[in-house]
PDB file of N, CA, C and O in Angstrom, chain B, residues numbered from 101:
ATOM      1  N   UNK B 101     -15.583   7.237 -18.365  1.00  0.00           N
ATOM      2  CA  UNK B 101     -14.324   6.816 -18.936  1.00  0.00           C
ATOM      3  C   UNK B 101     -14.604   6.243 -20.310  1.00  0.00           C
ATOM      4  O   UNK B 101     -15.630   5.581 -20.461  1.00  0.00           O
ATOM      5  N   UNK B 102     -13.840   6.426 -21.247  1.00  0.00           N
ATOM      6  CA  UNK B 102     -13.932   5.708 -22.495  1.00  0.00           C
ATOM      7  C   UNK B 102     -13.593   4.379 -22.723  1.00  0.00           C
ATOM      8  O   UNK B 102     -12.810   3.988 -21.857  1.00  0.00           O
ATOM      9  N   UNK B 103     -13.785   3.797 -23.289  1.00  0.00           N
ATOM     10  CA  UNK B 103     -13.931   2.373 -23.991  1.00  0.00           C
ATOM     11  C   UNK B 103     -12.547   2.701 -23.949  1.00  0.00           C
ATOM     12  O   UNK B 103     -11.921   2.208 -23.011  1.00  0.00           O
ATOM     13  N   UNK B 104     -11.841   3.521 -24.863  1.00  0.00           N
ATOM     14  CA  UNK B 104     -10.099   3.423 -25.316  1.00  0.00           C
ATOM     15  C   UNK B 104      -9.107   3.628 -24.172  1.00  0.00           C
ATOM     16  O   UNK B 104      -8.106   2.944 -23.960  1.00  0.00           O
ATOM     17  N   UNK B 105      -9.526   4.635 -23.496  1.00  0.00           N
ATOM     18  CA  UNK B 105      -8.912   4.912 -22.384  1.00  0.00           C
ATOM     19  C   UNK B 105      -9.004   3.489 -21.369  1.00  0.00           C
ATOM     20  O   UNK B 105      -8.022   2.795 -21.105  1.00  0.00           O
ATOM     21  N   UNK B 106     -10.119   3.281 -20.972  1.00  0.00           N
ATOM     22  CA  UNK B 106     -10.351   1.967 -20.552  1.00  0.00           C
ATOM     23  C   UNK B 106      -9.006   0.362 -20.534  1.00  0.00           C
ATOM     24  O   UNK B 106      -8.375  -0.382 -19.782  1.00  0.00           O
ATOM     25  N   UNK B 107      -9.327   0.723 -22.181  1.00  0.00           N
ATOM     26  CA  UNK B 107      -8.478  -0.722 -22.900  1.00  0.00           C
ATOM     27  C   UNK B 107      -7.250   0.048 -22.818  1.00  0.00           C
ATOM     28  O   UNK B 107      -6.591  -0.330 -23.786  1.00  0.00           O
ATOM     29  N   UNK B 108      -6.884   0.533 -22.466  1.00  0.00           N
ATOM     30  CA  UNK B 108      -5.564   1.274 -22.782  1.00  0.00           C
ATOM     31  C   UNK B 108      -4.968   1.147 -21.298  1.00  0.00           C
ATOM     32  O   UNK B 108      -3.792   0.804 -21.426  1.00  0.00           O
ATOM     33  N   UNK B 109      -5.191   1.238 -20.380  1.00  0.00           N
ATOM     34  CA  UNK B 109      -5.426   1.254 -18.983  1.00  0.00           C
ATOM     35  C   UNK B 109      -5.145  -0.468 -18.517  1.00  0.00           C
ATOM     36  O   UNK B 109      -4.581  -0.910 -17.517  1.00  0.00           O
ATOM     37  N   UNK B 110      -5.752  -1.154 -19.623  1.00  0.00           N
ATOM     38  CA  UNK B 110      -6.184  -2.810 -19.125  1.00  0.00           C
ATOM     39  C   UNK B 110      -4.962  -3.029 -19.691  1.00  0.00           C
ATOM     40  O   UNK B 110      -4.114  -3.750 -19.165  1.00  0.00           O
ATOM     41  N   UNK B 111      -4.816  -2.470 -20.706  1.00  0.00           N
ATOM     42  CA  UNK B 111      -3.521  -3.215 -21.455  1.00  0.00           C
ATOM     43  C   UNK B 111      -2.143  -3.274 -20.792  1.00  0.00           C
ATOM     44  O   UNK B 111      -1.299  -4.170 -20.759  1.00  0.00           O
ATOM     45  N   UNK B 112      -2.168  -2.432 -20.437  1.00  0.00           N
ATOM     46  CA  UNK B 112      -1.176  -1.693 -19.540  1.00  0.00           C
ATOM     47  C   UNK B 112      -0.678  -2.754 -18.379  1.00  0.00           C
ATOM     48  O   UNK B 112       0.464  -3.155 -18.150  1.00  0.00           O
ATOM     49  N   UNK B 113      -1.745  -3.028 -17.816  1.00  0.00           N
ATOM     50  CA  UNK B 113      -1.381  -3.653 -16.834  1.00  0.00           C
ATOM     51  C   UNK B 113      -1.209  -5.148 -17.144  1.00  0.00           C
ATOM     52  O   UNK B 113      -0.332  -5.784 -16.560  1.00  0.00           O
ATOM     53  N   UNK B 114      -2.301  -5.932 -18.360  1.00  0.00           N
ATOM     54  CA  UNK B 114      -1.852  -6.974 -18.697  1.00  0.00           C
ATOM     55  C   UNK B 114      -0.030  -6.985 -19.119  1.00  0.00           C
ATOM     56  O   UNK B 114       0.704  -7.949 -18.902  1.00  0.00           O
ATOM     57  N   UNK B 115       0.374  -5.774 -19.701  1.00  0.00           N
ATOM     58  CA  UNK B 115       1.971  -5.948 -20.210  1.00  0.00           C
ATOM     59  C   UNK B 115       2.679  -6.363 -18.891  1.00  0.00           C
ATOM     60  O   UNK B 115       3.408  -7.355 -18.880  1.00  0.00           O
ATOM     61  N   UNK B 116       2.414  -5.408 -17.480  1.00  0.00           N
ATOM     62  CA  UNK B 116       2.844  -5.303 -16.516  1.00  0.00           C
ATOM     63  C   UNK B 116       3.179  -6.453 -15.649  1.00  0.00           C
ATOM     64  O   UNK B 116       4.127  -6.767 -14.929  1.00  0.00           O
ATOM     65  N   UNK B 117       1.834  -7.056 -16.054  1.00  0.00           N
ATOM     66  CA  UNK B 117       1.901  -8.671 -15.470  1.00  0.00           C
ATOM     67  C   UNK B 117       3.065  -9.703 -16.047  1.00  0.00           C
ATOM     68  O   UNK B 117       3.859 -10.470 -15.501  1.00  0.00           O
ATOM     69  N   UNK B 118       2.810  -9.388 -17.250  1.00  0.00           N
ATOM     70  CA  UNK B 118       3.524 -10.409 -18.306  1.00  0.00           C
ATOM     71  C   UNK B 118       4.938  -9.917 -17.773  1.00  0.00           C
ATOM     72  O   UNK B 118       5.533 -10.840 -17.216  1.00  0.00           O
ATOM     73  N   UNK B 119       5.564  -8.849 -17.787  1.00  0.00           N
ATOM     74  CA  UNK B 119       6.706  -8.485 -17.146  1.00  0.00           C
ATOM     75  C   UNK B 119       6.876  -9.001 -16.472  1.00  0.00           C
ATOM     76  O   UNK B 119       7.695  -9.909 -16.620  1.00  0.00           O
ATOM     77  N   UNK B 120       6.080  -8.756 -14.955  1.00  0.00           N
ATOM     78  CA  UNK B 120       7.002  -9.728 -13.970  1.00  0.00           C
ATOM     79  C   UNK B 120       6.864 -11.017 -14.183  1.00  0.00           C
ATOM     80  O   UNK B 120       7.748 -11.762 -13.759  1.00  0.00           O
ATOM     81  N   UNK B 121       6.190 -11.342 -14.601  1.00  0.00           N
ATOM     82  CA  UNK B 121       6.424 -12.819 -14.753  1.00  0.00           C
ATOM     83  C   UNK B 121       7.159 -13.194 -15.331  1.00  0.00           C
ATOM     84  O   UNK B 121       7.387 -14.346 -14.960  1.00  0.00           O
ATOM     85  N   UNK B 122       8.342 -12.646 -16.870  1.00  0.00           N
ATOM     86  CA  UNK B 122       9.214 -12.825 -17.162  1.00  0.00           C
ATOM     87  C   UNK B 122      10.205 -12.624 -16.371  1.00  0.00           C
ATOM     88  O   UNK B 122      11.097 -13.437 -16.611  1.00  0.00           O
ATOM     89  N   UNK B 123      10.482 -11.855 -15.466  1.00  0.00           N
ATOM     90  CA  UNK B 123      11.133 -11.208 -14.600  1.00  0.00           C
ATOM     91  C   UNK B 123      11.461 -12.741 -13.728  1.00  0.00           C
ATOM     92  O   UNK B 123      12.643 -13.001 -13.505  1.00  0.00           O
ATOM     93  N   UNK B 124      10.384 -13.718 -13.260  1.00  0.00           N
ATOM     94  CA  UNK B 124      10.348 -14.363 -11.928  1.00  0.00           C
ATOM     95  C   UNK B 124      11.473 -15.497 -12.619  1.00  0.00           C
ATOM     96  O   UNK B 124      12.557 -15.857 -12.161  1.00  0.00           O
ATOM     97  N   UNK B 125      10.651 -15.993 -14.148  1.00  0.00           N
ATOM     98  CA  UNK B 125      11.569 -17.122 -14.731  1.00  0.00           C
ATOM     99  C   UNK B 125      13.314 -16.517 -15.546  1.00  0.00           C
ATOM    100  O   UNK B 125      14.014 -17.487 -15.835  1.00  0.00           O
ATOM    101  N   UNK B 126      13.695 -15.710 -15.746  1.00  0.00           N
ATOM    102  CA  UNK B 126      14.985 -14.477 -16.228  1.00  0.00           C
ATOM    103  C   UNK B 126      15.440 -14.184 -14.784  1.00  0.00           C
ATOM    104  O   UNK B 126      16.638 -14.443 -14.669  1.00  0.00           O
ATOM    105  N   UNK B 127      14.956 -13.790 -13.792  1.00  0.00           N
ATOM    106  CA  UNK B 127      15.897 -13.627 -12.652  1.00  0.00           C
ATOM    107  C   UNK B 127      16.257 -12.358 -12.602  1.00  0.00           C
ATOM    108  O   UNK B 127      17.115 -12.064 -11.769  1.00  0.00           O
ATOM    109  N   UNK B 128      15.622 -11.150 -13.592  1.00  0.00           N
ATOM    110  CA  UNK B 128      15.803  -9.917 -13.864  1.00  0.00           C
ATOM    111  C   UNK B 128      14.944  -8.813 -12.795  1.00  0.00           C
ATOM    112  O   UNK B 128      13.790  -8.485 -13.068  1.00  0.00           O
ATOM    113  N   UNK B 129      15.685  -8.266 -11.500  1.00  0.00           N
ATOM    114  CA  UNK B 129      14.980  -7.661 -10.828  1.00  0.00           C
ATOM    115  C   UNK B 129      14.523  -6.066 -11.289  1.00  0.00           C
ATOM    116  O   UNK B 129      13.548  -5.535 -10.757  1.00  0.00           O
ATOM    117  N   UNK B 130      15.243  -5.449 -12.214  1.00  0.00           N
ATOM    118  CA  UNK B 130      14.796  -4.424 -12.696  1.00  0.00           C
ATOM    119  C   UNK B 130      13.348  -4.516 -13.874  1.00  0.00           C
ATOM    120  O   UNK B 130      12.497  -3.661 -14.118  1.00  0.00           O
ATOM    121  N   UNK B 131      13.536  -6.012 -14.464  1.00  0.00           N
ATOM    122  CA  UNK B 131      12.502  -6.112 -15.377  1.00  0.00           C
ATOM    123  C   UNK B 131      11.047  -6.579 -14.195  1.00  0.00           C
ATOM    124  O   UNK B 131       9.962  -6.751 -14.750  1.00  0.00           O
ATOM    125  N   UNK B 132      11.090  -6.701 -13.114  1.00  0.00           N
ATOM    126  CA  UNK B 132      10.199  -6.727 -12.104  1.00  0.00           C
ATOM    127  C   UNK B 132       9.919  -5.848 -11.702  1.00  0.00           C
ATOM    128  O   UNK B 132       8.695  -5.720 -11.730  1.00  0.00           O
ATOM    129  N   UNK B 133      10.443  -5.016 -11.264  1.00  0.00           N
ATOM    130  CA  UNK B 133       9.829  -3.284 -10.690  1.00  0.00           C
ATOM    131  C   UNK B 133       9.352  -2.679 -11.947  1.00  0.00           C
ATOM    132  O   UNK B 133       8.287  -2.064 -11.892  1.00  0.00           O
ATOM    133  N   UNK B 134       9.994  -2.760 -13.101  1.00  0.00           N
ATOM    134  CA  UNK B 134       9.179  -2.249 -14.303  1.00  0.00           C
ATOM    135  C   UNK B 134       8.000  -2.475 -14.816  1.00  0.00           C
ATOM    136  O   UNK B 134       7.332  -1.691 -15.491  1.00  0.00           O
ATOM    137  N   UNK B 135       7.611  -4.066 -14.347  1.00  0.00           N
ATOM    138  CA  UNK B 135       6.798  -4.325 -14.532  1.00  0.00           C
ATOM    139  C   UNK B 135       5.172  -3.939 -13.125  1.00  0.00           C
ATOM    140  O   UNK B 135       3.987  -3.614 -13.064  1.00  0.00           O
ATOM    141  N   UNK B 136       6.151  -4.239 -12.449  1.00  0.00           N
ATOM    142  CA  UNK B 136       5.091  -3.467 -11.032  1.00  0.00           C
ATOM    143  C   UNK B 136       4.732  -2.592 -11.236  1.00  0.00           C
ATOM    144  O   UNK B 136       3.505  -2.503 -11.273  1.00  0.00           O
ATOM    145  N   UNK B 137       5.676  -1.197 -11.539  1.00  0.00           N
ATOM    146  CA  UNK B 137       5.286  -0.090 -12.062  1.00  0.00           C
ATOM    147  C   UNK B 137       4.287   0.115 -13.097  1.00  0.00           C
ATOM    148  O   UNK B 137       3.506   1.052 -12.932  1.00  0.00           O
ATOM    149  N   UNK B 138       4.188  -0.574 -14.091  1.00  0.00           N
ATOM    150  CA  UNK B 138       3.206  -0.296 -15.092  1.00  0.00           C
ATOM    151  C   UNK B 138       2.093  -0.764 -14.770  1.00  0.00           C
ATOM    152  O   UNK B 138       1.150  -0.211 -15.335  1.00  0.00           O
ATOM    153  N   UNK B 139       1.688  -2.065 -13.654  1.00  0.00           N
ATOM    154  CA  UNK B 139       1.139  -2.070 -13.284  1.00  0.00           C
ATOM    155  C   UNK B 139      -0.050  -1.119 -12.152  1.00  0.00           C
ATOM    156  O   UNK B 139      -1.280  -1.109 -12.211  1.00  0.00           O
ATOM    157  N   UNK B 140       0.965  -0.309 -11.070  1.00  0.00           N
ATOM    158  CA  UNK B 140       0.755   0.763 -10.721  1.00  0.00           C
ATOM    159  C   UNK B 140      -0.190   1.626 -11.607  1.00  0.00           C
ATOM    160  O   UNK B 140      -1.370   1.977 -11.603  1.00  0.00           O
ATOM    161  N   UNK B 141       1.287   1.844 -12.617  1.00  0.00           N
ATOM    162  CA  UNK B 141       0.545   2.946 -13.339  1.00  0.00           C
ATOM    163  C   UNK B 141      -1.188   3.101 -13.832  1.00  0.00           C
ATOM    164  O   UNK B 141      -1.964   4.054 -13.758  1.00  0.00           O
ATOM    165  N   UNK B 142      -1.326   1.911 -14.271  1.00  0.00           N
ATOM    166  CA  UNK B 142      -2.445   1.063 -14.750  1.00  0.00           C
ATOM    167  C   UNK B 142      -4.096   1.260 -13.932  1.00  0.00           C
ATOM    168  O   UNK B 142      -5.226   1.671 -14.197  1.00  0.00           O
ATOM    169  N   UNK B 143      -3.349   0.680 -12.839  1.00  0.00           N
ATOM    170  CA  UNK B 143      -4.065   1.133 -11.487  1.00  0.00           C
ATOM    171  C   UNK B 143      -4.771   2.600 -11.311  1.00  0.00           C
ATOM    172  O   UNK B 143      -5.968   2.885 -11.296  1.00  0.00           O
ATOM    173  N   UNK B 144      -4.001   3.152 -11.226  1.00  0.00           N
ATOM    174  CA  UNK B 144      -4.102   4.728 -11.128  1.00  0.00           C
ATOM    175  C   UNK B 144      -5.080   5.603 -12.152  1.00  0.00           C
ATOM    176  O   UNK B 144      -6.073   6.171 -11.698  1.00  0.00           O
ATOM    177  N   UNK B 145      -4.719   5.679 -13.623  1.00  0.00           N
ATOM    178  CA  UNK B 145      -5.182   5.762 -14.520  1.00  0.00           C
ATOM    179  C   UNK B 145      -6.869   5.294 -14.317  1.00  0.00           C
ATOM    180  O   UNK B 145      -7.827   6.060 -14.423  1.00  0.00           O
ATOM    181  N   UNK B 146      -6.932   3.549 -13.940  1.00  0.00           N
ATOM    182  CA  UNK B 146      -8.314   3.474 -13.576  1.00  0.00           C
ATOM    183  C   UNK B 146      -8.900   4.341 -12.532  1.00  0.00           C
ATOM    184  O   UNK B 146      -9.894   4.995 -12.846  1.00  0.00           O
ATOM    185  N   UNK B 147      -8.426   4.439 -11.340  1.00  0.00           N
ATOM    186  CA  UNK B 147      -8.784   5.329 -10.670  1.00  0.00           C
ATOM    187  C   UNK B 147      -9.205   7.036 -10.618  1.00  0.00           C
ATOM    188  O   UNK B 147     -10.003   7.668  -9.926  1.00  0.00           O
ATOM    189  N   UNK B 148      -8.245   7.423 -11.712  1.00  0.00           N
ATOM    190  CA  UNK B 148      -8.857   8.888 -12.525  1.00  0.00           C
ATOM    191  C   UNK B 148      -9.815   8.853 -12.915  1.00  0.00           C
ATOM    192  O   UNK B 148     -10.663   9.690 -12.606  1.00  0.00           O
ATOM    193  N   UNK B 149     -10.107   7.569 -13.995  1.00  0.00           N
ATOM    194  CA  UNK B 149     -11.397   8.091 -14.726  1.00  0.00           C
ATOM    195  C   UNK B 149     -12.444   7.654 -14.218  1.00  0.00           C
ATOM    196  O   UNK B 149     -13.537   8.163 -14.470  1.00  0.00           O
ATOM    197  N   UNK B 150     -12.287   6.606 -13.392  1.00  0.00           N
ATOM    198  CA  UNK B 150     -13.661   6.742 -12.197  1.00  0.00           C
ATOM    199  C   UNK B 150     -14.150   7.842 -11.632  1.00  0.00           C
ATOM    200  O   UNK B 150     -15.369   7.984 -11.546  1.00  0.00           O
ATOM    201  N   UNK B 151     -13.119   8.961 -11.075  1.00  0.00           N
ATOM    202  CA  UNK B 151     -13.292  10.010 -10.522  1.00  0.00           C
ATOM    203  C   UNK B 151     -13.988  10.795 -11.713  1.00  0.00           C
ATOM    204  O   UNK B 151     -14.815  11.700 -11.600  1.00  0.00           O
ATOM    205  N   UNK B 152     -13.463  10.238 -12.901  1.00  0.00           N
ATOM    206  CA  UNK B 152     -14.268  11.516 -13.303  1.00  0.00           C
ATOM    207  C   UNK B 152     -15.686  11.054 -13.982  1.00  0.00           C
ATOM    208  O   UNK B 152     -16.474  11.924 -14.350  1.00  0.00           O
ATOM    209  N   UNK B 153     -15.926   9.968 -14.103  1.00  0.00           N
ATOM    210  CA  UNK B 153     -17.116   9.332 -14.473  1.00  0.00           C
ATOM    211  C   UNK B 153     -18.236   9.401 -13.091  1.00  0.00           C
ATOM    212  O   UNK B 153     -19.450   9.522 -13.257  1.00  0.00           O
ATOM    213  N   UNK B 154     -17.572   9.297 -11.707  1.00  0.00           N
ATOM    214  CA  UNK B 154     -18.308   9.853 -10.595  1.00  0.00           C
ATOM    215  C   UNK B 154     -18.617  11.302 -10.852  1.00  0.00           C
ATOM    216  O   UNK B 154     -19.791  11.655 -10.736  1.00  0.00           O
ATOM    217  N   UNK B 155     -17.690  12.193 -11.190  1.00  0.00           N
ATOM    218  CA  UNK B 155     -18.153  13.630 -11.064  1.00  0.00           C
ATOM    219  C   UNK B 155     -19.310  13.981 -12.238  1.00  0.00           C
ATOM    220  O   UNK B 155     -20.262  14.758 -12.300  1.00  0.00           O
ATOM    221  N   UNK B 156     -18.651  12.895 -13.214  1.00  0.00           N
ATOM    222  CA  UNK B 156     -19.753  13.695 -14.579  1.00  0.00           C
ATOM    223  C   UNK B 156     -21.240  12.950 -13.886  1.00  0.00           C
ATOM    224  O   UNK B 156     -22.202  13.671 -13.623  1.00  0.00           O
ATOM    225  N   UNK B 157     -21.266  11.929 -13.717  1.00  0.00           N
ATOM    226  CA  UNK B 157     -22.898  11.473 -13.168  1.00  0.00           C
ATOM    227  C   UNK B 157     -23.093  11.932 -12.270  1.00  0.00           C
ATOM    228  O   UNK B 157     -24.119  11.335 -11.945  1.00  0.00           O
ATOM    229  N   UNK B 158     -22.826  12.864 -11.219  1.00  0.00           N
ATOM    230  CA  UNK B 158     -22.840  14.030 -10.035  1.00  0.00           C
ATOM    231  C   UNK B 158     -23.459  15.372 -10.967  1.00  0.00           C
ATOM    232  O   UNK B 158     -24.107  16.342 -10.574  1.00  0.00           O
ATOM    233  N   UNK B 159     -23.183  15.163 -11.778  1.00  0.00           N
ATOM    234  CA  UNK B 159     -22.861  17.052 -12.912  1.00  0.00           C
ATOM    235  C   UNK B 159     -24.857  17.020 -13.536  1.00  0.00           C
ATOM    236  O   UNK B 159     -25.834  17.766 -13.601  1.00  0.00           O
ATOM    237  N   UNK B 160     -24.410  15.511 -13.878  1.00  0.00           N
ATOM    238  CA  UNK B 160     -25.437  15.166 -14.757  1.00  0.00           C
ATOM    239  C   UNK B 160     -27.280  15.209 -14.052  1.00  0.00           C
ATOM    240  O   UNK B 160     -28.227  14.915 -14.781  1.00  0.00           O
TER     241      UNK B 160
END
């Protein structure tokens, strides 16, 4: 996985956090699932490029 992809991935989910947590003190339940979600998303993304950082040191 790359350094950018990486930080890009982290960032993601730091926004995600910061969301709901605006979400908890605003009372905004859509700005909470949005923020879960990106979190998710975040998640996931890490999980790709593990897979593929497992396959390339498998290759290698």
């Amino acid at each position: 996985m790359s350094i950018q992809e990486r930080a890009e991935a982290t960032g993601k989910n730091i926004e995600g956090k910061a969301q709901e947590a605006m979400s908890n003190v605003t009372g905004d339940p859509q700005d909470k699932a949005e923020g879960k979600a990106k979190q998710k998303e975040a998640e996931t993304e890490h999980a790709v490029e593990d897979v593929k950082d497992k396959a390339k040191k498998a290759l290698d």
